[in-house]
C-alpha positions, 0 to 999 in steps of 0.5 A: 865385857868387850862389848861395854867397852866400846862405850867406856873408851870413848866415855859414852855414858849407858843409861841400860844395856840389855843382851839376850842370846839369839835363837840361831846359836850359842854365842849369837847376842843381840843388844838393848841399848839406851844411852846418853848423847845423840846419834849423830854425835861422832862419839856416840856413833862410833861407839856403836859401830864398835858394838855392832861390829861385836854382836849379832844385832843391836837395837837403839831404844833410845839416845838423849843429847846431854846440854852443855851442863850435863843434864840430860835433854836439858 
C-alpha cells in the first residue's frame, strides 16, 4: 500500500500497476506500471522516484500526457 501511495499524495493518476515478486527473495518486488501524465512532468517524475525508492525495480510501460481537458493524449 505505501507504494500506491506515492502517486495518490501527489493525485497521479495509474492506468495499471502490476507487482510481481523477484526471484533474489521474499520481500524483493518489481513494478509494472502505466500511468497518466508525462514523464517529464515534475509530478509524475517524483511520484516515481518515491516508488523506486520503495521497490526493487520499476518498469514504465507507458505514460500519456493528459491535455488541458482531461482527456488523455488528447
Amino acid at each position: 500500500m505505501r507504494s500506491l501511495s506515492e502517486f495518490a499524495y501527489r493525485g497521479v493518476n495509474l492506468t495499471k500497476i502490476e507487482s510481481r515478486p523477484r526471484r533474489q527473495g521474499l520481500g524483493r518486488y518489481m513494478f509494472f506500471v502505466d500511468l497518466e501524465g508525462s514523464e517529464a512532468d515534475a509530478v509524475v517524475s517524483d511520484a516515481i522516484e518515491g516508488l523506486r525508492s520503495k521497490a526493487e525495480r520499476v518498469r514504465i510501460l507507458g505514460s500519456y500526457p493528459v491535455a488541458a481537458h482531461g482527456i488523455p493524449g488528447g
